[in-house]
Kinemage of the C-alpha trace (Angstrom):
@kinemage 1
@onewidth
@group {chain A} dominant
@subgroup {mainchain}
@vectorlist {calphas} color= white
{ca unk a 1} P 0.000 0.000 0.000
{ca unk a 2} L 1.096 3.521 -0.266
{ca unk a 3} L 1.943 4.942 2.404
{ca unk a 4} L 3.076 8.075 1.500
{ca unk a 5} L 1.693 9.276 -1.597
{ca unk a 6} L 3.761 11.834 -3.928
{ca unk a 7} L 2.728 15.795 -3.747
{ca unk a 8} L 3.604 18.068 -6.948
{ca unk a 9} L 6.804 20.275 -5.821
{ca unk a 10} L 6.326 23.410 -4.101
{ca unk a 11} L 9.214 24.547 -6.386
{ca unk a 12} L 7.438 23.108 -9.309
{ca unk a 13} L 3.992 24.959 -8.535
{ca unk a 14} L 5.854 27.926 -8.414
{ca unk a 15} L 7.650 27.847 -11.712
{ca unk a 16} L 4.697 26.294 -13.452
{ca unk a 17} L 2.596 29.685 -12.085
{ca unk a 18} L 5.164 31.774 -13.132
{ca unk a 19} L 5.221 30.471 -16.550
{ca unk a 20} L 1.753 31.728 -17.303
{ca unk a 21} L 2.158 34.759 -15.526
{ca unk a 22} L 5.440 36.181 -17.066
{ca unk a 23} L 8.310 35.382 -19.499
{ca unk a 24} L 10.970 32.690 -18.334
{ca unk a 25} L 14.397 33.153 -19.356
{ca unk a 26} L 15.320 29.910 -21.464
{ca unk a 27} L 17.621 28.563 -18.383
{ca unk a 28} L 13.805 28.793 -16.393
{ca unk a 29} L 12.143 27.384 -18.665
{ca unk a 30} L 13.893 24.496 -19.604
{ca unk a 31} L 14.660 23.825 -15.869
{ca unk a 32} L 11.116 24.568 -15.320
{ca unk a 33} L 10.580 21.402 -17.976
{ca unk a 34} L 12.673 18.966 -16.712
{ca unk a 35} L 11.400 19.276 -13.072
{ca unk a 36} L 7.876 18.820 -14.465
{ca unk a 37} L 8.936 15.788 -16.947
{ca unk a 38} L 10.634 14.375 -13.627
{ca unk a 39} L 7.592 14.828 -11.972
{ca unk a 40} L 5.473 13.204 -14.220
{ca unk a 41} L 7.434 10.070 -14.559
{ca unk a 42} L 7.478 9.928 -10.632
{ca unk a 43} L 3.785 10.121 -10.925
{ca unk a 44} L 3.941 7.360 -13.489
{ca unk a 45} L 6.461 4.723 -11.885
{ca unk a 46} L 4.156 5.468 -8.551
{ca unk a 47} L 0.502 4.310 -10.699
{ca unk a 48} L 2.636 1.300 -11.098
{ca unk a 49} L 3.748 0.850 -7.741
{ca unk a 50} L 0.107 0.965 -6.423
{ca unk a 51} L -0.781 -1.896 -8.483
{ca unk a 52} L 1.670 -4.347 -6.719
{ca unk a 53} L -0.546 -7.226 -5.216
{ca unk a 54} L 2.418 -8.292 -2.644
{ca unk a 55} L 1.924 -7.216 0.734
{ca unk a 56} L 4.715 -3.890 1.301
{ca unk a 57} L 4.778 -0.488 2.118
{ca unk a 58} L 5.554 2.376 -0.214
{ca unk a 59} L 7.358 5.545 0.712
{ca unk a 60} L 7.557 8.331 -2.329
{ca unk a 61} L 9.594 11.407 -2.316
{ca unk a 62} L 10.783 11.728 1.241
{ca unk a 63} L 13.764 13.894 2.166
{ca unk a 64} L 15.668 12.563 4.603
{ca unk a 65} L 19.390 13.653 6.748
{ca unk a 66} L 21.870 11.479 7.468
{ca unk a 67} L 24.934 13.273 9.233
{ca unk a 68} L 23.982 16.578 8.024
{ca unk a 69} L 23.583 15.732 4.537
{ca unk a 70} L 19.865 15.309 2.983
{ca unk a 71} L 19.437 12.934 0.537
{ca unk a 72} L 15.703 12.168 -1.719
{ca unk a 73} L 14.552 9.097 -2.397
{ca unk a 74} L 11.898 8.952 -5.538
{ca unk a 75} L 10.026 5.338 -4.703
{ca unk a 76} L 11.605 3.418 -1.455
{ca unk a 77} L 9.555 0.072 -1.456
{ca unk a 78} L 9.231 -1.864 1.668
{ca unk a 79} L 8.742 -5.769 1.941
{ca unk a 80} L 9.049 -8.746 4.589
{ca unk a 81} L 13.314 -9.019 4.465
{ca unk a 82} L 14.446 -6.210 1.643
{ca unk a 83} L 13.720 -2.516 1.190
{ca unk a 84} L 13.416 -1.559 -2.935
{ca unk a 85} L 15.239 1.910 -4.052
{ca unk a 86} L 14.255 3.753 -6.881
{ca unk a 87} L 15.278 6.801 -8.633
{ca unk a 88} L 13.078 7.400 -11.344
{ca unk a 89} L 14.071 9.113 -14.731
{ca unk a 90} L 12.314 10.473 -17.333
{ca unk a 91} L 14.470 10.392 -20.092
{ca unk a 92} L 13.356 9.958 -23.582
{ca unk a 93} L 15.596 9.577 -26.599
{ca unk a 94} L 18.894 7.636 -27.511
{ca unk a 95} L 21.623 7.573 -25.168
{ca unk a 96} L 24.807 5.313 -24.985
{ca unk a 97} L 27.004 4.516 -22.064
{ca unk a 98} L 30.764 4.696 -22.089
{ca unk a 99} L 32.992 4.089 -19.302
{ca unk a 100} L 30.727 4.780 -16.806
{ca unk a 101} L 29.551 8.196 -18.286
{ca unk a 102} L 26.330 8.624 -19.997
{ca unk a 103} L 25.580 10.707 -23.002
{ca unk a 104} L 22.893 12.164 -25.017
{ca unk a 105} L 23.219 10.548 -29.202
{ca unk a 106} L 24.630 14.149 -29.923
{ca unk a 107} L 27.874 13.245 -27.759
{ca unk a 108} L 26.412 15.633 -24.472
{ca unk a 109} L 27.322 14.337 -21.315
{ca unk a 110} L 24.724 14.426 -18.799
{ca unk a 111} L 24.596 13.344 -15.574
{ca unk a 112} L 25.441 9.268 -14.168
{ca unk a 113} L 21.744 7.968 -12.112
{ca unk a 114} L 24.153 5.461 -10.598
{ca unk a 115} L 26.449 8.261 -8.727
{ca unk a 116} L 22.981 9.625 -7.141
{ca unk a 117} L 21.482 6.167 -6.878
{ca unk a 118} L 25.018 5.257 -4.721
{ca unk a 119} L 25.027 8.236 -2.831
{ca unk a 120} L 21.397 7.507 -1.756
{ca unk a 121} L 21.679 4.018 -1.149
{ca unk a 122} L 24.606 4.722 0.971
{ca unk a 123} L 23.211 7.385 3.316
{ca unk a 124} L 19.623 5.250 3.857
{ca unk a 125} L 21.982 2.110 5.025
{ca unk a 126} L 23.855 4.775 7.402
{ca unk a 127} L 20.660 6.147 8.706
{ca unk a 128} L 18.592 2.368 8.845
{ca unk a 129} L 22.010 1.665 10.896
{ca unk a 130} L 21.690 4.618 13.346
{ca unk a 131} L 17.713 3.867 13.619
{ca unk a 132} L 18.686 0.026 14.686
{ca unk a 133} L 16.808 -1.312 11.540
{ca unk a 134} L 19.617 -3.642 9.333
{ca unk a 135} L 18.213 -4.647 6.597
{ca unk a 136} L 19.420 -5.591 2.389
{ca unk a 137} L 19.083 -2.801 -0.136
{ca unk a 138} L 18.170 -3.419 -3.633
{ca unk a 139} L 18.716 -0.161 -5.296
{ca unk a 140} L 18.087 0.799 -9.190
{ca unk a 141} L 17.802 3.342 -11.586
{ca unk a 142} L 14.637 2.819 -13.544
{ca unk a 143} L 13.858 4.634 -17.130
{ca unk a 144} L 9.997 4.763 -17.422
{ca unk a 145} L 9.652 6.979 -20.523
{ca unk a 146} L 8.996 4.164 -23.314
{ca unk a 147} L 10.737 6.234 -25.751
{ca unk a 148} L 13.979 6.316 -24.273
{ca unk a 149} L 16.752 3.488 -25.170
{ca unk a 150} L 20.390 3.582 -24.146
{ca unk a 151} L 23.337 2.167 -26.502
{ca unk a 152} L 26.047 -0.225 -24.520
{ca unk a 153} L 24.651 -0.501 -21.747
{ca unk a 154} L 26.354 -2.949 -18.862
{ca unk a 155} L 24.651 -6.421 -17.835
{ca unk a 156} L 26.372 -5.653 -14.425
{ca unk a 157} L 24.185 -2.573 -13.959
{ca unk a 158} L 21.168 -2.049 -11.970
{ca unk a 159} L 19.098 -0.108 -14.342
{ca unk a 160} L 15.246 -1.289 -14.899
{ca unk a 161} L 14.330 -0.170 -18.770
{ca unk a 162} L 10.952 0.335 -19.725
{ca unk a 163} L 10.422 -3.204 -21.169
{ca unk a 164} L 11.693 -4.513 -18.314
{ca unk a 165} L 9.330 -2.921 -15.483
{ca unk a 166} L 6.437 -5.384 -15.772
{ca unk a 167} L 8.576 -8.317 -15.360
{ca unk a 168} L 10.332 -6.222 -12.010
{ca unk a 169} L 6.823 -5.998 -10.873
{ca unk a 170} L 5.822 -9.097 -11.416
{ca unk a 171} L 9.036 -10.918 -9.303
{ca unk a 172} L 8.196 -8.813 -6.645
{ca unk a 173} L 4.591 -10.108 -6.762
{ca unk a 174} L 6.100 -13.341 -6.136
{ca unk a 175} L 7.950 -12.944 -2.990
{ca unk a 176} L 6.709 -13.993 0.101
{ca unk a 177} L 6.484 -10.565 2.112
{ca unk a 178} L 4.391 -10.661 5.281
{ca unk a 179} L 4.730 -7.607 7.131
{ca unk a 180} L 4.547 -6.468 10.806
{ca unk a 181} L 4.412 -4.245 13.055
{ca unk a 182} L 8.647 -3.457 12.536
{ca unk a 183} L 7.300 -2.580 9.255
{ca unk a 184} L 5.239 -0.317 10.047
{ca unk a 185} L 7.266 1.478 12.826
{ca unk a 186} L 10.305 1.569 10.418
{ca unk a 187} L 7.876 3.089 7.742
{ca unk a 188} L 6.634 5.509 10.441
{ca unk a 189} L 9.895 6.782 11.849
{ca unk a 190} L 10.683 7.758 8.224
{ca unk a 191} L 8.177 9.719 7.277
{ca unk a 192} L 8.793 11.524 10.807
{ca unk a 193} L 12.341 12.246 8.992
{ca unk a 194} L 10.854 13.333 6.407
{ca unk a 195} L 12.383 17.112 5.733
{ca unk a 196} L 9.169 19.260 4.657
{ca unk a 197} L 10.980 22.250 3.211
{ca unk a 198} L 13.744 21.441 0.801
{ca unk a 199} L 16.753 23.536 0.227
{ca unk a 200} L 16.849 22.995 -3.326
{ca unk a 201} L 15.223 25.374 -4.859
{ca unk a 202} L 16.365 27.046 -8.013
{ca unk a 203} L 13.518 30.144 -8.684
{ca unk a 204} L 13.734 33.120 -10.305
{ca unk a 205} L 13.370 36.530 -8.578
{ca unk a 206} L 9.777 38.085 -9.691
{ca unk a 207} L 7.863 40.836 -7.827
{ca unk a 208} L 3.837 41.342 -7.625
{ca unk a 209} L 3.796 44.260 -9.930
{ca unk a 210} L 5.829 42.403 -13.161
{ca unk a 211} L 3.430 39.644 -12.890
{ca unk a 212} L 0.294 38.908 -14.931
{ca unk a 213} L -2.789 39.110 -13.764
{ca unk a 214} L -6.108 37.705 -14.330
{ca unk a 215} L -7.860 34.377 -13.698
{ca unk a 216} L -6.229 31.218 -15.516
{ca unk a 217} L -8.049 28.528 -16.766
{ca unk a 218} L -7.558 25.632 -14.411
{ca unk a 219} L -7.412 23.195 -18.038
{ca unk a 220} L -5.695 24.685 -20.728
{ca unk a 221} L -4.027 27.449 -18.784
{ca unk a 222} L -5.731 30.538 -20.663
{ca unk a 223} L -6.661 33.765 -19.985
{ca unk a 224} L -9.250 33.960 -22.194
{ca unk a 225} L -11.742 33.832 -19.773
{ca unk a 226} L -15.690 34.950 -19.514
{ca unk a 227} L -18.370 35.571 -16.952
{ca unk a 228} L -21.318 33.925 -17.635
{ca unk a 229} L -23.854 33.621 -14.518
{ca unk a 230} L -21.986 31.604 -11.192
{ca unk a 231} L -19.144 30.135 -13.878
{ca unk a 232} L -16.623 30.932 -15.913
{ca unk a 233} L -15.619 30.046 -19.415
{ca unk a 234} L -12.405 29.152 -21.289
{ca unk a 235} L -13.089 30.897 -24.891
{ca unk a 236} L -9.861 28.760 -25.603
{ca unk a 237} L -10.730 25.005 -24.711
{ca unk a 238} L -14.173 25.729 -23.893
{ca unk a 239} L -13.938 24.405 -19.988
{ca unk a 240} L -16.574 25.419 -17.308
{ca unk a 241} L -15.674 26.363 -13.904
{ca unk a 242} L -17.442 27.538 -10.937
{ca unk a 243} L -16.244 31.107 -10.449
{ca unk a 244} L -15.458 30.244 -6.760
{ca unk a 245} L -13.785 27.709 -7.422
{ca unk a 246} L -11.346 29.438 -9.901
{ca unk a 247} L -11.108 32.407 -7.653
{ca unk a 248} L -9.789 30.045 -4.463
{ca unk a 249} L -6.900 28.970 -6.862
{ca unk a 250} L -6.241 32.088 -7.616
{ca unk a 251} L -5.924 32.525 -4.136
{ca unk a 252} L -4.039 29.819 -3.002
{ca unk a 253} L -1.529 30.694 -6.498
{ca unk a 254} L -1.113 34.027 -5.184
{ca unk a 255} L -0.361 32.724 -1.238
{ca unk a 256} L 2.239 30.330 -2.797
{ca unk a 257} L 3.809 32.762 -4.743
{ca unk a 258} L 3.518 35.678 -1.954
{ca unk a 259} L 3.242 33.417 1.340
{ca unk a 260} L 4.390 36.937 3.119
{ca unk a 261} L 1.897 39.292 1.931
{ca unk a 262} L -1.738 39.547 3.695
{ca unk a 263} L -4.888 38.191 1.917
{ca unk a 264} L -7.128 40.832 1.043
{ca unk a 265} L -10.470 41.194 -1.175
{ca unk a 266} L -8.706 44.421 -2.742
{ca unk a 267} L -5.555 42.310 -3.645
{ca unk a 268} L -7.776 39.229 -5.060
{ca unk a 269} L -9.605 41.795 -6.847
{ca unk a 270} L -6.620 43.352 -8.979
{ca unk a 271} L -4.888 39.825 -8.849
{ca unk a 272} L -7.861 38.150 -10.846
{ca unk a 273} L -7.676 41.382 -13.374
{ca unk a 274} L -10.860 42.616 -11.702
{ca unk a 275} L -12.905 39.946 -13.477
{ca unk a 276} L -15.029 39.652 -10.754
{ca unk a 277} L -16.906 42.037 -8.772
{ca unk a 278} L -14.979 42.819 -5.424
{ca unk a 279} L -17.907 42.616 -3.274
{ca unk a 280} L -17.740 38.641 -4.677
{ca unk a 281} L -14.354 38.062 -4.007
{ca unk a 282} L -15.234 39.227 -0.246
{ca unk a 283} L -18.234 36.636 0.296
{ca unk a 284} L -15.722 34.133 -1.489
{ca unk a 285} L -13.067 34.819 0.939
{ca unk a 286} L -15.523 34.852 4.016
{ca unk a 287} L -16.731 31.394 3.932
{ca unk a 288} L -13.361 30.338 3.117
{ca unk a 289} L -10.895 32.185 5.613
{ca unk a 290} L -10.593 33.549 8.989
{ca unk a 291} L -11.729 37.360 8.835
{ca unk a 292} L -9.317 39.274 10.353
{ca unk a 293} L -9.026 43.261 11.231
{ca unk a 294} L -11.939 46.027 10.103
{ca unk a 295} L -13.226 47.884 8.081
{ca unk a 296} L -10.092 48.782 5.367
{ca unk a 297} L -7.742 46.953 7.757
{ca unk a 298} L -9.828 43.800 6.853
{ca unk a 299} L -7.609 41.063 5.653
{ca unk a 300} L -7.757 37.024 5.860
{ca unk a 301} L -6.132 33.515 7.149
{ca unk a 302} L -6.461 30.367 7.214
């Protein structure tokens, strides 16, 4: 079962709202894109996961310290006698392999999964050691995109290729893996590791005034956007949303990207490009926050 399920990156939300809302330099935007096609094979490797009919726990993307040096885990799988690593990649393409270097077909170098997958592996059997929890470590790099295939590859390493996930699955269907309650306490003590606030954040510096505004369509990202009665409408895709519902993520897009800044009807108003009536945007923030202050001093919280 999963007992941690995956939640898209703070860092990601971020970039992905600031996408829409102003112009990325290209060294944004493609990071932007590779933290999102990360993400999504994550998201893809875990829909796999959860289909496992063997009895085991499964941790995704925890952040965890081992003598003052964090460490992430994508997909940490956890059965009767073995723990299962993962680090998932999203790669799609031709690669080959040459002495223990990895390369894009045009000759680019990127960067070895093994030297992160060794580091990782290396500080979880540190920390498992400190917690009083010995146990084996089967750690791999697996490649979920379908359209990626690597050139000279070694037999002797522990990468899982897309053809090759369904039959990884499907041996671990087969082991015997009765858990108890170890299980679960080792399960639990990670997640209380678990670091909520990563470090690693590459963003770009933005300010209120240089960004868009205006209500975005919560399918096709748009800002062609009309009124018409309690909902809006996407002139671009044609999708119908309740216009509180689209206001409350503009809300919660504007808290993420200002989390310092006090919530306030005339703020919501000029942040959804005064598309809807101000006195709305105060009954919408009402029933959904704490009313704080009076009168012009009136702002909101959670």
């Amino acid at each position: 079962m999963i007992y941690k399920h995956r939640k898209e990156p703070n860092e990601l939300c971020i970039l992905k709202n600031l996408n829409t809302r102003m112009s990325l330099d290209e060294k944004d935007k493609q990071y932007y894109f590779n933290l999102k096609k990360g993400y999504e094979g994550e998201v893809l490797f875990d829909s796999l996961l959860e289909k496992l009919s063997c009895e085991c726990i499964i941790l995704n993307d925890l952040l965890l310290k081992q003598n003052n040096t964090l460490f992430q885990i994508d997909s940490l799988l956890i059965t009767r006698d073995s723990l299962y690593l993962y680090e998932v990649k999203n790669y799609e393409g031709d690669y080959y392999y040459d002495s223990d270097r990895l390369y894009k077909k045009n000759q680019k170098e990127i960067s070895n999964p093994l030297i992160q997958l060794n580091r990782t592996e290396s500080l979880l059997r540190q920390l498992l050691k400190h917690l009083g929890y010995p146990t084996s470590i089967f750690a791999s790099v697996v490649f979920i995109n379908p359209a990626f295939t690597l050139y000279q590859s070694p037999l002797n390493k522990p990468f899982i290729f897309p053809t090759q996930i369904n039959r990884h699955l499907q041996e671990l269907n087969t082991v015997s893996s009765k858990l108890n309650e170890d299980h679960k306490r080792l399960a639990d003590k990670l997640l209380s590791l678990h670091v909520t606030d990563s470090p690693y954040r590459e963003l770009p510096s933005y300010e209120y005034k240089e960004l868009r505004k205006g209500v975005v369509c919560g399918e096709c990202l748009s800002y062609l956007i009309s009124v018409e009665g309690m909902q809006f409408l996407c002139l671009t895709c044609g999708h119908r949303e309740e216009i509180e519902t689209a206001v409350m993520r503009n809300v919660r897009t504007f808290k993420l990207l200002f989390p310092d800044n006090k919530l306030t009807a005339n703020v919501i108003h000029e942040w959804c490009n005064e598309i809807v009536t101000k006195r709305r945007i105060t009954r919408i923030l009402q029933k959904n926050f704490k009313v704080k202050g009076v009168h012009q001093w009136t702002y909101y919280e959670e």
